[in-house]
Structures are given as structure tokens and as C-alpha cells.
C-alpha positions in Angstrom: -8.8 5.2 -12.7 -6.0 3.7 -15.5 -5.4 7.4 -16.4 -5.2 10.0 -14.6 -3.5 13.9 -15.5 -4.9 17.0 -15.8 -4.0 16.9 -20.0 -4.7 13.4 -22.0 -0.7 12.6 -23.5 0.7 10.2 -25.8 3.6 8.3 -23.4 6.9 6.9 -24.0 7.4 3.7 -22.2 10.3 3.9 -20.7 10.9 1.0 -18.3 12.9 3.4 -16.2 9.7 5.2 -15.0 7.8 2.4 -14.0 6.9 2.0 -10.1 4.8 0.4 -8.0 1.4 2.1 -6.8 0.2 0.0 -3.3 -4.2 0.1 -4.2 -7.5 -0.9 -2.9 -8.6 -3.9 -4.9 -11.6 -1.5 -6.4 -8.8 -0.7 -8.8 -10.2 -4.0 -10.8 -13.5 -2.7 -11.0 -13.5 -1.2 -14.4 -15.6 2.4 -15.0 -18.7 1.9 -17.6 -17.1 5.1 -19.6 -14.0 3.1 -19.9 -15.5 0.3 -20.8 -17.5 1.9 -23.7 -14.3 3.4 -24.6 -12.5 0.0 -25.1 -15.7 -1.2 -26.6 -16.0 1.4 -29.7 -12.4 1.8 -30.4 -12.7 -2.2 -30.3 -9.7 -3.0 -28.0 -9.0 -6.3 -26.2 -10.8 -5.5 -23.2 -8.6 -8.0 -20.7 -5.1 -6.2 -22.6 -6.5 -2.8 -21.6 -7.2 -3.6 -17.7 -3.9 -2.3 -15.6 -1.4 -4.8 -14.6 -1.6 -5.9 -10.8 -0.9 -8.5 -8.3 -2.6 -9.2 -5.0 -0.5 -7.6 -1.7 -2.7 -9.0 1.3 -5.9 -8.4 2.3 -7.7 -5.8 0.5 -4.6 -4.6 -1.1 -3.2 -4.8 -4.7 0.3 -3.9 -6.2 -0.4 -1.9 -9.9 2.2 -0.4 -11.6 2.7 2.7 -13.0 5.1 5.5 -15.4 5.8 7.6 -12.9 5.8 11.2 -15.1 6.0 14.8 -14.0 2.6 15.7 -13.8 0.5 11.9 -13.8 1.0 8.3 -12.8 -0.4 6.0 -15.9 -1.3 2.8 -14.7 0.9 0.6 -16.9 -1.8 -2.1 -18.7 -1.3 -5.8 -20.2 -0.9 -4.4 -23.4 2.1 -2.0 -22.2 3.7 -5.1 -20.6 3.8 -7.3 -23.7 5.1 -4.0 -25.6 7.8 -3.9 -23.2 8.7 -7.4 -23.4 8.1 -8.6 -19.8 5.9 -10.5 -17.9 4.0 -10.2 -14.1 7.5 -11.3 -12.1 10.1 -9.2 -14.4 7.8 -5.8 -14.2 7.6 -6.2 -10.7 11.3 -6.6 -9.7 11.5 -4.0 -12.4 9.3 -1.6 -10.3 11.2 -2.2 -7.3 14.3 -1.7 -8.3 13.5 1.8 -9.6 11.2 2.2 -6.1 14.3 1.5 -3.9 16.5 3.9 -6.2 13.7 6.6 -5.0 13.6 5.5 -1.5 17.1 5.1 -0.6 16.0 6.1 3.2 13.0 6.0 4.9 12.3 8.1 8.5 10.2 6.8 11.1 8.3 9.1 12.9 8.0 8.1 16.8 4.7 9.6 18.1 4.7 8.4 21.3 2.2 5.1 21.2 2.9 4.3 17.7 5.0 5.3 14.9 4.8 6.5 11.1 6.4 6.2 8.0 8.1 9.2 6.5 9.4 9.3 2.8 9.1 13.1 2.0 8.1 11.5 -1.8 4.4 10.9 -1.5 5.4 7.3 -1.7 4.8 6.3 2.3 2.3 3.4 0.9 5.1 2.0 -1.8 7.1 1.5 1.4 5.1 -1.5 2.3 7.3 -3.7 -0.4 10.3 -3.0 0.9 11.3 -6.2 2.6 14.1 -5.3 4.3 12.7 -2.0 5.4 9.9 -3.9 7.5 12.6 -6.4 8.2 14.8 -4.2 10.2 11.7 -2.5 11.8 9.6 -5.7 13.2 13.2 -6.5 14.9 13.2 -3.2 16.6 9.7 -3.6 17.8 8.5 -5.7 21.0 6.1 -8.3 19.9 5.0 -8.7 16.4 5.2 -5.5 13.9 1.0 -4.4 13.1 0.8 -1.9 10.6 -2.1 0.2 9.1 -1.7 1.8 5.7 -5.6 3.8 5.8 -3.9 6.3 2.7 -1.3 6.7 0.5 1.1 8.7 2.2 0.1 7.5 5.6 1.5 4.1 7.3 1.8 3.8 11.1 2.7 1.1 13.2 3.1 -0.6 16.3 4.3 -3.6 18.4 1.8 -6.7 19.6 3.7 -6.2 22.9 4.8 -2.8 23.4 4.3 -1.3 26.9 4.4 2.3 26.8 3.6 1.8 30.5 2.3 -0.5 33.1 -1.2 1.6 32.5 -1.0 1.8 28.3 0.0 -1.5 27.6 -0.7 -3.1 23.4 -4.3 -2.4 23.4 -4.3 1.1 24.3 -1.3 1.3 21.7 -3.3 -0.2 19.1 -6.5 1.7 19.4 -5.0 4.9 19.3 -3.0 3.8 16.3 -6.2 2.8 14.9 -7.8 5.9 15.6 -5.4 7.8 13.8 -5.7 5.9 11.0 -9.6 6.4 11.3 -9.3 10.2 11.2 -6.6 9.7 8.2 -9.1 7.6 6.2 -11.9 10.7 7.2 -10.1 13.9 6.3 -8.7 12.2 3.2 -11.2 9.8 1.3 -9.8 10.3 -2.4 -7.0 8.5 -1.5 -8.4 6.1 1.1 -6.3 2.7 0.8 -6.4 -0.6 3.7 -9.1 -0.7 6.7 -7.2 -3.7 7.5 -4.7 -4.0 10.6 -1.6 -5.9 9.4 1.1 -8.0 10.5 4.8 -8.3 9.5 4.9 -12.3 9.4 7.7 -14.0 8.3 8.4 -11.6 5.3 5.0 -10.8 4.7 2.1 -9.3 5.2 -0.9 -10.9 6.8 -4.5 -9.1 8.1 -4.7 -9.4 11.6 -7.7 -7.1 12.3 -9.6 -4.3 11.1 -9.3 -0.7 12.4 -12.7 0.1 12.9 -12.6 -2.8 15.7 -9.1 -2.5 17.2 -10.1 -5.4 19.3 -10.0 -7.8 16.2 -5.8 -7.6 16.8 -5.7 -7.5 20.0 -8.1 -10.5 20.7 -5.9 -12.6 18.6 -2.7 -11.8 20.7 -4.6 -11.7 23.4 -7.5 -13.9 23.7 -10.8 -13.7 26.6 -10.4 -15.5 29.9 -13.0 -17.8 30.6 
């Protein structure tokens, strides 16, 4: 959805407001109604579509004016209104996310950890650079990171040992299986079934959670 609030409202765009919103790439896949919409009230169709750019694997970044009672997906149109362009709206976005997110908590919970921001903004966290920085250094091995909902990212190390009997694979599965049940109990806002990696400033797709294995094969691959 480009829209969604529980009332229809005219919006000031204030440049201030506007935020970045981590989605599935389905969020290109335009509904028929709005279609139809653009189509009788003959709009630009491709000024109308929300403004985006990819994130890794089956993740977007979208941007959006963050008001009291709805996100509005900032479009094309809003971004030549407002003067700026993909790279300006972006670094726009992230400089009003980071005033939002001065701190983020990390929740240890036991063989993996979560993300905490107490803001509904736990997937948002995922652009913060230095954030993920400071964390893969922290972590044995490299940082892998699943984001299966908006306000759920957890994480673990390639390497970590939580004891000669759980070593990375046991680590990862149950991270994966969290983020399995996440992605069950809260479908509306389902995001990644990817496994990621923190790699060199970025993310990368190392696996997918409904095979934990995919990761670990890739760290770890089958004796012959």
C-alpha cells in the first residue's frame, strides 16, 4: 500500500518527516484499485509509484512522512515537489532516522541476539552503518542477521560457540526458528526470509531461514 491511515488526509510535505521504511520488494507491485485510480484521474502512472531503492536480497528501502496516525509512502511526484532526487531523499531520510534512533539496545538471548529500538523502527536499524559496524566487531566470525518483520531483527556470529556442544549451526537454526515463528504469528508485517551477512559495509544474502543450513554450508562446507 502507498497510503495507508484509518482517515484519507491532504499532507504537507515537510521534508522533516520523511524516513525510511525497510520493505519486501512486493511493495513494486502496484494494486489494480490503484491503478484504476491513477488511470481515471489520469495521473502519470510511473510519478505516482513510491520512491525506493534496492537494500539486498528481497529487500527495498521506501520512504515515507512519518505522521501521527499514518506513514505515506513518499512518491516520484512528491520528490520532484520537494526538489530532490533518489541520493538527496535518501541521506535526507537518514538523517532524520538517526535523530529518532540516537540508541539502539541489543537484546542478548542466549544463542542469538535482537534488536531493540522501543520506536517500532527495529527494521529501519538495518541502514545504520555504523550501528552494524560496531556490532559485527563485537561478534565472533561474520555478523548474520535476519529481519523476518518490522520490529524484529536478530542476529548472530558465523563462529560463535555458545559451547563445545552448540557451536554456529545450532546458533543459527534457533535464530532461524525464531524468526520462523515471528514471520507466523505476524504475517501483515512479514519483511526478509533471507539470512544476511554484514560484509564489508553491507549487506549480502547468505542463506534463507527456512533452510538454516544454506548459511551454514557456506561457512562451513561437506567433507568429502
Amino acid at each position: 500500500m502507498f497510503f495507508s491511515s484509518r482517515k484519507s488526509r491532504s499532507t504537507h510535505l515537510d521534508p522533516s518527516t520523511i524516513i525510511p521504511r525497510v520493505k519486501h520488494v512486493k511493495l513494486l507491485a502496484v494494486p489494480e484499485p490503484a491503478l484504476a485510480c491513477i488511470e481515471q484521474q489520469k495521473l502519470d502512472a510511473e510519478l505516482q509509484l513510491p520512491v525506493t531503492r534496492p537494500l539486498a536480497g528481497d529487500l527495498l528501502v521506501g520512504y515515507v512522512l512519518s505522521l501521527p496516525d499514518v506513514y505515506q509512502f513518499v512518491s516520484r511526484q512528491n520528490m520532484l515537489e520537494l526538489r530532490l532526487d533518489v541520493e538527496s531523499i535518501h541521506e535526507l531520510a537518514l538523517g532524520n532516522l538517526r535523530g529518532l534512533l540516537m540508541e539502539v539496545d541489543v537484546q542478548d538471548l542466549v544463542l542469538f541476539k535482537a534488536i531493540l529500538t522501543n520506536q517500532h523502527l527495529e527494521a529501519c536499524s538495518l541502514l545504520l552503518t555504523n550501528v552494524w559496524d560496531q556490532l559485527s566487531r563485537q561478534i565472533a566470525g561474520d555478523l548474520l542477521m535476519a529481519v523476518p518483520a518490522q520490529e524484529s531483527v536478530v542476529f548472530t556470529g558465523s563462529q560463535f560457540f555458545f559451547s563445545e556442544e552448540v557451536g554456529p549451526d545450532k546458533c543459527i537454526e534457533a535464530m532461524c526458528s525464531f524468526a520462523r515463528q515471528v514471520r507466523t504469528e505476524e504475517p501483515d508485517d512479514a519483511l526478509s526470509d533471507c539470512i544476511f551477512a554484514w560484509i564489508d559495509g553491507k549487506w549480502v544474502v547468505r542463506g534463507d531461514i527456512d533452510n538454516p543450513l544454506s548459511a551454514v554450508a557456506s561457512y562451513f562446507p561437506a567433507q568429502n
